[in-house]
KEKE-3310 file (N, C-alpha, C; in steps of 0.2 Angstrom, whole numbers, plus 5000, padded with zeros to 4 digits):
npx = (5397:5391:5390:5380:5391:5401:5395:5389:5400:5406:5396:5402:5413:5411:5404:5417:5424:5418:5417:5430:5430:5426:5437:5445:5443:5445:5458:5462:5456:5461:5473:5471:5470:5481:5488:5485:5480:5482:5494:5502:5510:5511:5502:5491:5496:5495:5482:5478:5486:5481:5466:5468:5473:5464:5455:5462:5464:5449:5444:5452:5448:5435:5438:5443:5429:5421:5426:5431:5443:5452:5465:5468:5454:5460:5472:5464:5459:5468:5476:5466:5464:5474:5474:5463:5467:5479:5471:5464:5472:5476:5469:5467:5481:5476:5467:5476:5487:5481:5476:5476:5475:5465:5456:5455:5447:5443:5438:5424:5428:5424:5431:5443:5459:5475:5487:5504:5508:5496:5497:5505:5517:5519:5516:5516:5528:5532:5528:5535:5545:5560:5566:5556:5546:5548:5548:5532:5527:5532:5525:5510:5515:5513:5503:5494:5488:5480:5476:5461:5457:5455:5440:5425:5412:5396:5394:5381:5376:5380:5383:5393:5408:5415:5429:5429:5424:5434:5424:5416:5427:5431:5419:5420:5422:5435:5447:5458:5471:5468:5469:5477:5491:5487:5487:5489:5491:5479:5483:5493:5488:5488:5486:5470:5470:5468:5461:5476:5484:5491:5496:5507:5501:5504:5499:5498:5506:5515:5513:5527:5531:5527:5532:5526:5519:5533:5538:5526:5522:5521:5522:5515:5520:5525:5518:5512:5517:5530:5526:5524:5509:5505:5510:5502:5489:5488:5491:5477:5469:5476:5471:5458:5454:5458:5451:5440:5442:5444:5434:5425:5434:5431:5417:5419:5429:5421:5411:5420:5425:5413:5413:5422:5420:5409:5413:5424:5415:5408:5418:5421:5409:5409:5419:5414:5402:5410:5418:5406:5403:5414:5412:5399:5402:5411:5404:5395:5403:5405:5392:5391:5395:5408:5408:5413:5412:5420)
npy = (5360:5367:5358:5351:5355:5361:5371:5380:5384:5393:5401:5408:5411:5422:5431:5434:5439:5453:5458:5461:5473:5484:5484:5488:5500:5507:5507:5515:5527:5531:5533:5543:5555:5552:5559:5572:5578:5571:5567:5557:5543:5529:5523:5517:5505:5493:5490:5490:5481:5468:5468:5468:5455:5448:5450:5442:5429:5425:5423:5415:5401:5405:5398:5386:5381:5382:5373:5361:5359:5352:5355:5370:5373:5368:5376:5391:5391:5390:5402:5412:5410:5416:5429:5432:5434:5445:5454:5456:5457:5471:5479:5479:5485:5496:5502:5501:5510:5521:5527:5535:5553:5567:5582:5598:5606:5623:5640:5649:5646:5637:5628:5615:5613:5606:5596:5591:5583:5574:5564:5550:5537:5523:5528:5542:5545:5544:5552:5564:5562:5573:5570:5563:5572:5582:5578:5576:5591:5594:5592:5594:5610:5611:5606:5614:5615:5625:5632:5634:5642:5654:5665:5671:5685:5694:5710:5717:5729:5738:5726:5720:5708:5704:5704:5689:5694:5692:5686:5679:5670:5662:5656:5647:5626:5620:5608:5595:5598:5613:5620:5614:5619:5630:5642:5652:5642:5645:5648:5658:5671:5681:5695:5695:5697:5692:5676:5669:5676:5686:5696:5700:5704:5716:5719:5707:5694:5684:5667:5660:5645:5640:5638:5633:5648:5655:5648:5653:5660:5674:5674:5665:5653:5647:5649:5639:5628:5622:5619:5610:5609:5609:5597:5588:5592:5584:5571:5568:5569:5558:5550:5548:5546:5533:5525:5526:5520:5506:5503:5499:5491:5479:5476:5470:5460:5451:5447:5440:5429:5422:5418:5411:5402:5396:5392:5381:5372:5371:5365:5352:5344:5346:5337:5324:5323:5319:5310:5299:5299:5291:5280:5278:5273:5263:5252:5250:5245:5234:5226:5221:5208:5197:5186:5175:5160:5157)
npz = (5366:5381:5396:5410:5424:5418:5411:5421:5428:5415:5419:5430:5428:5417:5426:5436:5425:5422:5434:5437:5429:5438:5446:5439:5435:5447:5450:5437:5439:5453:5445:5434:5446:5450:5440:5439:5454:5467:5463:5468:5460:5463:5469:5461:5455:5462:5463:5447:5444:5450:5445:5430:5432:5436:5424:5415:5422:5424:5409:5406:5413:5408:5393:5399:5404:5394:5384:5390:5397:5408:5416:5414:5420:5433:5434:5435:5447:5454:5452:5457:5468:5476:5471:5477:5489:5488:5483:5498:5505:5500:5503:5517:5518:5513:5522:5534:5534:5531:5544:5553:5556:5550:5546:5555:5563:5562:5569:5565:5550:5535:5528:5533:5542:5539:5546:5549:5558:5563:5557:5553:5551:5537:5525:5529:5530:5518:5511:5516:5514:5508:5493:5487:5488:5483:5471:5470:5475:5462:5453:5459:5456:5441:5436:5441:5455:5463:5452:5455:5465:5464:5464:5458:5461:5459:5460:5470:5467:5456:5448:5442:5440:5454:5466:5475:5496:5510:5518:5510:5506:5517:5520:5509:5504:5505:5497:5502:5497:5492:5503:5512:5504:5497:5502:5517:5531:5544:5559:5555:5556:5544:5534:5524:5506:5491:5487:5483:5487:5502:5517:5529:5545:5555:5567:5574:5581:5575:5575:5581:5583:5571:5556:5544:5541:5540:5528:5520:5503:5492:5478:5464:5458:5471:5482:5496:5495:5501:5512:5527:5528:5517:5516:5522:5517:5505:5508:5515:5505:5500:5508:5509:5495:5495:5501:5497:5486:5492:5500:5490:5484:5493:5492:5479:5485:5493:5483:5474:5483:5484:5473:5469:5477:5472:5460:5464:5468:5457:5447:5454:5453:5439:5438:5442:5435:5423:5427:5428:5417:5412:5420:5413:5401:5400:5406:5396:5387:5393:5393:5380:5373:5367:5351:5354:5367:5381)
capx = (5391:5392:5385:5381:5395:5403:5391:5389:5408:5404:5393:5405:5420:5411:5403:5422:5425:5411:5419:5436:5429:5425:5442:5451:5440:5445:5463:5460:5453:5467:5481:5470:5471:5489:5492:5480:5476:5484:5499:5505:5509:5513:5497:5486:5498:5492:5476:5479:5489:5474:5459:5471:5475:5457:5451:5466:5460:5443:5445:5455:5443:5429:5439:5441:5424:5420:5434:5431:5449:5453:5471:5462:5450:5463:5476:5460:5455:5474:5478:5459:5465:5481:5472:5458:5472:5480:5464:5461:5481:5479:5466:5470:5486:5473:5463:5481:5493:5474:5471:5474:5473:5460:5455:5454:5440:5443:5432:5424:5431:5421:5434:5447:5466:5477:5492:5507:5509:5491:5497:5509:5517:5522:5514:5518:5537:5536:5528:5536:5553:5563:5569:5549:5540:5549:5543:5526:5526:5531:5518:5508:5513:5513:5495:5491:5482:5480:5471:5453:5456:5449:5434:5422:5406:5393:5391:5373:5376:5384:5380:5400:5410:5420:5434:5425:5429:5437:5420:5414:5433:5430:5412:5420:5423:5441:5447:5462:5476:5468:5467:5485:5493:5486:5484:5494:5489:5476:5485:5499:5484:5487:5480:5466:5470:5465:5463:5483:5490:5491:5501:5507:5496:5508:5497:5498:5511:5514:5514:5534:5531:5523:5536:5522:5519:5538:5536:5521:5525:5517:5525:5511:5523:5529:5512:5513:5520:5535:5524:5520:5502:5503:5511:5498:5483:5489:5490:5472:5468:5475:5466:5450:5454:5460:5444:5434:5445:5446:5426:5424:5436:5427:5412:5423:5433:5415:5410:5424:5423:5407:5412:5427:5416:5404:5418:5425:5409:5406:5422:5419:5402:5413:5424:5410:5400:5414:5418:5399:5400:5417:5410:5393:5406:5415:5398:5392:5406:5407:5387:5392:5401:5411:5405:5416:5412:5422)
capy = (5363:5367:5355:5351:5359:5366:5377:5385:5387:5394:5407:5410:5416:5427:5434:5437:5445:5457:5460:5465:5480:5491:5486:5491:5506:5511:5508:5521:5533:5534:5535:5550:5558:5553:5564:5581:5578:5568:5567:5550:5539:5522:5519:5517:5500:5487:5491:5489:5472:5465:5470:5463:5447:5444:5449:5437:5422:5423:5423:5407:5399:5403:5395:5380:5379:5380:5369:5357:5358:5351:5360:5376:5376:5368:5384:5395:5392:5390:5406:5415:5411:5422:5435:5434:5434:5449:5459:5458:5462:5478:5482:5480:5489:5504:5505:5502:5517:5528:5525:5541:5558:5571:5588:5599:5612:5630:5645:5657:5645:5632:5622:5611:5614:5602:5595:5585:5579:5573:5557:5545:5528:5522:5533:5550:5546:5542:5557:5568:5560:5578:5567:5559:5578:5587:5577:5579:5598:5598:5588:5599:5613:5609:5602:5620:5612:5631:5637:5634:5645:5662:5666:5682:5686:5699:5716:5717:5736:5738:5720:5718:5703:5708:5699:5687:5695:5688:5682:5672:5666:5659:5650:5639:5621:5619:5602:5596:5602:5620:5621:5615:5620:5637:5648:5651:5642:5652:5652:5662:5678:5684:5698:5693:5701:5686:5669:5666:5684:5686:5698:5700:5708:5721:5720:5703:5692:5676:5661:5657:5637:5639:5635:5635:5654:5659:5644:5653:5665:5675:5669:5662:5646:5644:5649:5634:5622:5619:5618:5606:5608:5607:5588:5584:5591:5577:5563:5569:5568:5551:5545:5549:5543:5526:5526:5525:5512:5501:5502:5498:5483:5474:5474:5465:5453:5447:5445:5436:5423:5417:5416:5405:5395:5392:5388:5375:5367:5368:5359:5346:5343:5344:5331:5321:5321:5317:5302:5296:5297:5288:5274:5274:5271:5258:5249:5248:5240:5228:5224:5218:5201:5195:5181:5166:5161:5150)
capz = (5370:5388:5399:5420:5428:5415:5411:5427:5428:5411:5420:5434:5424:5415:5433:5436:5421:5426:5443:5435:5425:5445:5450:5435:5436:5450:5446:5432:5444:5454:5440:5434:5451:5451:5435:5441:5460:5472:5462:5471:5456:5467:5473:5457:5452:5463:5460:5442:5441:5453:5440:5425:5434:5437:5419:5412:5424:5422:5401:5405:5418:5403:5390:5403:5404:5385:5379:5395:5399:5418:5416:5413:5424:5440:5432:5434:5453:5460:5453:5459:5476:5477:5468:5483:5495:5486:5487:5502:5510:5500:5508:5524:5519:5512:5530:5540:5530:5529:5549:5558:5551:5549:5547:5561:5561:5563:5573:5559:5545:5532:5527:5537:5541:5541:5553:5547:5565:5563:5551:5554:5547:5531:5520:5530:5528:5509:5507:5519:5511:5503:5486:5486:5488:5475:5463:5472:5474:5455:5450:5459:5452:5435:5437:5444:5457:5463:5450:5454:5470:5461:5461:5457:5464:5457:5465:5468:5465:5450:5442:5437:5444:5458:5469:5483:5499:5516:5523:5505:5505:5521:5518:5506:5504:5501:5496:5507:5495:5492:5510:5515:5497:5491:5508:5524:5542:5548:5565:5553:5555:5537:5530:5517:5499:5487:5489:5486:5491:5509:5519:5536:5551:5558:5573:5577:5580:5570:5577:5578:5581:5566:5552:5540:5541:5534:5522:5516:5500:5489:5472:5464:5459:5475:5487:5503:5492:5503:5519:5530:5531:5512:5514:5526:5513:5501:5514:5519:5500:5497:5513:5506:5490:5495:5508:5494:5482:5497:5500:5482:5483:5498:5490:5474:5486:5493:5475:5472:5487:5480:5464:5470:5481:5468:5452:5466:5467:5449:5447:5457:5448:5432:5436:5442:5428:5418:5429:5426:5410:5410:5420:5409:5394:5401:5408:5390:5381:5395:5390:5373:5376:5363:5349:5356:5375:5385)
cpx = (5392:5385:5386:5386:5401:5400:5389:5396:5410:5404:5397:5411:5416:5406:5409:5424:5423:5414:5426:5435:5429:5433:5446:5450:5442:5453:5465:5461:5459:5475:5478:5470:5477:5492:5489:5480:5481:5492:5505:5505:5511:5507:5491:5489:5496:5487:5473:5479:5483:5468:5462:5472:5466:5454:5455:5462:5454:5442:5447:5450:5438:5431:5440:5436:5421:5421:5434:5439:5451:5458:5470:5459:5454:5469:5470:5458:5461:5477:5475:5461:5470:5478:5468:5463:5476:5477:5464:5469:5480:5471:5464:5474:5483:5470:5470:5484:5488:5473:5469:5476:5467:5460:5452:5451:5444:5438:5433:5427:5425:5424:5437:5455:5468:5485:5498:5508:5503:5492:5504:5511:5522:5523:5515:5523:5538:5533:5533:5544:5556:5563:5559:5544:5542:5543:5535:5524:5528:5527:5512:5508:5512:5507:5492:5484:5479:5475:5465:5454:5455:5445:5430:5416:5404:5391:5384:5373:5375:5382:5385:5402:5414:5424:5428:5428:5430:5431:5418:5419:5431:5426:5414:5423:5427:5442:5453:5470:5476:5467:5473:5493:5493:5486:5489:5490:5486:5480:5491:5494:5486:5482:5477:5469:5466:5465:5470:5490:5487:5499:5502:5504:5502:5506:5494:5501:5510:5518:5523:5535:5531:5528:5533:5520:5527:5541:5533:5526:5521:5519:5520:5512:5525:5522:5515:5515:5524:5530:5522:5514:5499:5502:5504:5489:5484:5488:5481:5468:5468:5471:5458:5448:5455:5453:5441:5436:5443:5438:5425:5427:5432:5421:5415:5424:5427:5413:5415:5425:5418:5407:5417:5423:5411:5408:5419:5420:5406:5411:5422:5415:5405:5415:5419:5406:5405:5418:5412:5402:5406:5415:5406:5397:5407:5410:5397:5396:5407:5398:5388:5397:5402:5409:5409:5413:5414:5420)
cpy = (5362:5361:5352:5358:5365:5371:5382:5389:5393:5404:5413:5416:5421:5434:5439:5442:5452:5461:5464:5474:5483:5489:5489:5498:5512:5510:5516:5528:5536:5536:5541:5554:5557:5559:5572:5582:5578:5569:5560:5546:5531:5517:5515:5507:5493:5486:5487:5482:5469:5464:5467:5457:5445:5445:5444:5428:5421:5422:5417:5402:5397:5400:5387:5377:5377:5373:5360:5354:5359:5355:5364:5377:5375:5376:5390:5396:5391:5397:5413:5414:5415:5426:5437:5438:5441:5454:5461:5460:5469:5482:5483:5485:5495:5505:5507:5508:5522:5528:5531:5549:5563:5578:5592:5609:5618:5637:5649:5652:5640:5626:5622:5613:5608:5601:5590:5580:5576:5566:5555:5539:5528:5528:5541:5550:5548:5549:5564:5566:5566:5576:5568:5569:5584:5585:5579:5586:5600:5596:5593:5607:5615:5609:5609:5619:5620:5635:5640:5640:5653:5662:5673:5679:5693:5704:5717:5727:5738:5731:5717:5713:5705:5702:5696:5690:5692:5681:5677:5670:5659:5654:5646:5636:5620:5612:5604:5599:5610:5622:5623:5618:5627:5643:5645:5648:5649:5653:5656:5670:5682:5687:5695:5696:5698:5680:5668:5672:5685:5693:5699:5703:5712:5721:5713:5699:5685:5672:5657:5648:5635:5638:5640:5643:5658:5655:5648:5659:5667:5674:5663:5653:5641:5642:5645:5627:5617:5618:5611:5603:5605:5598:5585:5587:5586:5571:5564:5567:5561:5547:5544:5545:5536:5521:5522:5519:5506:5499:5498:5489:5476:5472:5469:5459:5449:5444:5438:5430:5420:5416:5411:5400:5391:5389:5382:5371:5365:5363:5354:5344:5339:5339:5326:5317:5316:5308:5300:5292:5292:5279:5272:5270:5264:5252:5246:5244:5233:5223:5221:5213:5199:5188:5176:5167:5156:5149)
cpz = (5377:5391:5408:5422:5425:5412:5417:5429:5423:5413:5423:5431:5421:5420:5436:5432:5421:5431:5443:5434:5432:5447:5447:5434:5441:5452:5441:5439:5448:5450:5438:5437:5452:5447:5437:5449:5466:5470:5465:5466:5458:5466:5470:5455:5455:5461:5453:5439:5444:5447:5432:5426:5434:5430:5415:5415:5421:5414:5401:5408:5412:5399:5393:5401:5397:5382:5385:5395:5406:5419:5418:5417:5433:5441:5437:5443:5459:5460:5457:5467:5477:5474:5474:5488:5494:5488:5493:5508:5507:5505:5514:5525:5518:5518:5535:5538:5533:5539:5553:5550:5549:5549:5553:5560:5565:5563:5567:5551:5544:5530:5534:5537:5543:5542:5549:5553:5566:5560:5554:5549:5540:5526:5522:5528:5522:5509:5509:5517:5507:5496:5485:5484:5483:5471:5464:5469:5465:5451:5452:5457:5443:5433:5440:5448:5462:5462:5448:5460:5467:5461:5460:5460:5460:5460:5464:5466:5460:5444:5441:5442:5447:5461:5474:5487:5504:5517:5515:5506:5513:5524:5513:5508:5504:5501:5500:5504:5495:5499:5513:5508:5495:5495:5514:5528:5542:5553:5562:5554:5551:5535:5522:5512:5494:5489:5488:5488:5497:5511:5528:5541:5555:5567:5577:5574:5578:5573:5574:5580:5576:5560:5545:5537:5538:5530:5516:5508:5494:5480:5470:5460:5465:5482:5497:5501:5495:5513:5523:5529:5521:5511:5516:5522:5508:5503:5515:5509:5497:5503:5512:5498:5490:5500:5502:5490:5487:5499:5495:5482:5487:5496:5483:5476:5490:5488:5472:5475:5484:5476:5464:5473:5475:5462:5457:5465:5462:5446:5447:5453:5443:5431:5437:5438:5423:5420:5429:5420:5407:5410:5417:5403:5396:5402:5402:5385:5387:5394:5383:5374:5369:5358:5352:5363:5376:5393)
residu = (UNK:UNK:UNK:UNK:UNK:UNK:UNK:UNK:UNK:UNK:UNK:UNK:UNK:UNK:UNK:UNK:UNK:UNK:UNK:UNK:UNK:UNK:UNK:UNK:UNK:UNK:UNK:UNK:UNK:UNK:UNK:UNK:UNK:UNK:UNK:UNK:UNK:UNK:UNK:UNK:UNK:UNK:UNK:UNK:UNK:UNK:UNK:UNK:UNK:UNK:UNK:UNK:UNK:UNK:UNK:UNK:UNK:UNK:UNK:UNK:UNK:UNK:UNK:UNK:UNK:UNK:UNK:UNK:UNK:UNK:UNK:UNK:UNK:UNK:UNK:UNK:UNK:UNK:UNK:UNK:UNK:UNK:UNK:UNK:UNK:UNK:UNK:UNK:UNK:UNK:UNK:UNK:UNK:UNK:UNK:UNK:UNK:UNK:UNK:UNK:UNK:UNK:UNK:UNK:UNK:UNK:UNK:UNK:UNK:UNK:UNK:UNK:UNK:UNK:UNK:UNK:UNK:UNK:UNK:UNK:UNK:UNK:UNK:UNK:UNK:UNK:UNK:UNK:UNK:UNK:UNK:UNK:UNK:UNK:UNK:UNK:UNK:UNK:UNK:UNK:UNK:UNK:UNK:UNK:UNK:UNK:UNK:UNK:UNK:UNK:UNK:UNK:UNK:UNK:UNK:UNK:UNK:UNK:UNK:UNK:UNK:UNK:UNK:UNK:UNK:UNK:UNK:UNK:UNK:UNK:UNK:UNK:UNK:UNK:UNK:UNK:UNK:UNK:UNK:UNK:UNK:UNK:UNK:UNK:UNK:UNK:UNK:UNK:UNK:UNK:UNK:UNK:UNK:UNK:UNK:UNK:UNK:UNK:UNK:UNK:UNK:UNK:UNK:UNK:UNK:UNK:UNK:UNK:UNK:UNK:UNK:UNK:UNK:UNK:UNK:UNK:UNK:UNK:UNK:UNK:UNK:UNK:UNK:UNK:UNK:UNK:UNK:UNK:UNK:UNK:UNK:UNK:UNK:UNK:UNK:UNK:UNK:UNK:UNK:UNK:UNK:UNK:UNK:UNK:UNK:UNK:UNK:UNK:UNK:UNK:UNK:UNK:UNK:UNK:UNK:UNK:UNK:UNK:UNK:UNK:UNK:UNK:UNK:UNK:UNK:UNK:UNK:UNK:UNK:UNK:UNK:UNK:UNK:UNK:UNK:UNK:UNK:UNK:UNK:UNK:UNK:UNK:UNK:UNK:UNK:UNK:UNK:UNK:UNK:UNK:UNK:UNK:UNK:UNK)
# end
C-alpha cells in the first residue's frame, strides 16, 4: 500500500504519464502532415522519441513508487532531467530555424506570396538542398497537394456549376503550399484560365528576374513544383506547423518542471519517512533489554 511520499510520487508519475499523451500527439500530427502536407519527414522524430521517453519514465517512476523502490525512483528523476533539458533545446531549436519568414501580401489578392529570399538558416538550406527537394517535390506530388485547387461556383442564371472566375480565384485563402506550389508569382502577370492553367499576357512583359515565371508549367505534374516560391510555401508551412508543436510543448515543459520539482520533494519525503521508520525500529528493539543484566 502506498504511503506519505510514496504516494504522492504515486500521483506525480501518473501526472506525467498524462503529460506524455499531448506531446506524442503532437509528434503524430506532424508525421501525418509529413506523409500529405508539409512532406518534411525529419521533423516529426524528436518530437516522438521525447513523448516515448517521458511515457517509459513515468511508468517507471510509478512502479518506483508502488513497489517503493529507491533505485527506481533515483533512475526515474535523473533521467526526467534530460528529458526537461531535451524539451526545452528543441524548442528553442523550433522558434530559432522558424524565426524569419513570412508572407508578403499582394494588391487585389486574398492570399499570400511567398519569397525564398525571405527564410534563411538551417532549415532553408536542408530544404533548398537539390538531393533533399526531390524527394520533397515527389512527396508533393504524389500527395496531389494540388488537387484541392478546383473549385465550381453556381451560376445564379442557369443554376449549373461553373468554373470560379479570376476574381473568386483571387478572394481565396490559399494555404502557403497552394500559393507557392500550384499557381505562378503573380508578379509573372499570367493570364487567368483555371486555377492551375495559366498562360502568358502577350501584352505585358514578365518579370525576367523572376526565375519563377519560366519554372512555371502547365503540366498539371509538373505546375511550380520546381520554383522557388514553391520551396519557400513549405518552409512557410513548416513554420506554422512547428509554431504550434513548439506552443504546445512549453506548456508541457512547464508541466513537466513542477511535476519534477514536486517528485524531488516527494523523494526526499520518501526517504525520510523510511529513515523514521528505520530509526523507530531500531529504537524499539533497543527498549527490550535482554533477560541477563550485568
Amino acid at each position: 500500500m502506498l504511503r506519505g511520499g510514496t504516494s504522492l510520487l504515486g500521483i506525480v508519475n501518473f501526472v506525467t504519464f498524462l503529460v506524455s499523451i499531448p506531446i506524442l500527439g503532437g509528434g503524430i500530427w506532424l508525421a501525418s502532415r509529413a506523409n500529405s502536407t508539409d512532406c518534411i519527414r525529419f521533423l516529426q522524430w524528436p518530437i516522438i522519441t521525447i513523448g516515448l521517453a517521458v511515457m517509459v519514465v513515468s511508468l517507471m517512476g510509478f512502479a518506483g513508487a508502488c513497489y517503493r523502490q529507491t533505485w527506481l525512483l533515483r533512475l526515474y528523476l535523473f533521467v526526467m532531467f534530460f528529458i526537461v533539458v531535451a524539451l526545452l533545446f528543441f524548442i528553442v531549436f523550433a522558434f530559432a530555424v522558424t524565426d524569419r519568414g513570412d508572407g508578403q501580401v499582394v494588391m487585389n489578392r486574398r492570399f499570400l506570396e511567398y519569397q525564398l529570399s525571405d527564410y534563411n538558416g538551417w532549415l532553408r538550406n536542408r530544404v533548398a538542398d537539390p538531393h533533399y527537394w526531390a524527394t520533397i517535390s515527389a512527396c508533393l506530388r504524389d500527395g496531389r497537394a494540388c488537387a484541392g485547387m478546383r473549385r465550381f461556383a453556381r451560376n445564379s442564371n442557369t443554376g449549373m456549376l461553373v468554373p470560379e472566375t479570376p476574381d473568386m480565384f483571387y478572394a481565396r485563402d490559399l494555404s502557403p503550399i497552394q500559393s507557392g506550389c500550384c499557381k505562378p508569382p503573380t508578379s509573372c502577370a499570367f493570364t487567368y484560365l483555371n486555377e492551375t492553367l495559366w498562360t502568358t499576357n502577350p501584352g505585358i512583359p514578365t518579370v525576367v528576374n523572376d526565375m519563377d515565371c519560366r519554372r512555371w508549367s502547365n503540366d498539371q505534374q509538373t505546375l511550380c513544383l520546381q520554383c522557388d516560391s514553391c520551396k519557400a510555401g513549405v518552409l512557410a508551412g513548416i513554420k506554422k506547423s512547428w509554431r504550434k508543436v513548439a506552443i504546445l510543448n512549453i506548456v508541457v515543459l512547464i508541466i513537466l518542471v513542477v511535476v519534477y520539482v514536486a517528485g524531488c520533494a516527494a523523494f526526499r519525503n520518501a526517504r525520510r519517512i523510511e529513515n523514521d521508520e528505520a530509526f523507530g525500529m531500531a529504537r524499539m528493539t533497543k527498549s527490550q533489554p535482554g533477560r541477563f543484566q550485568f
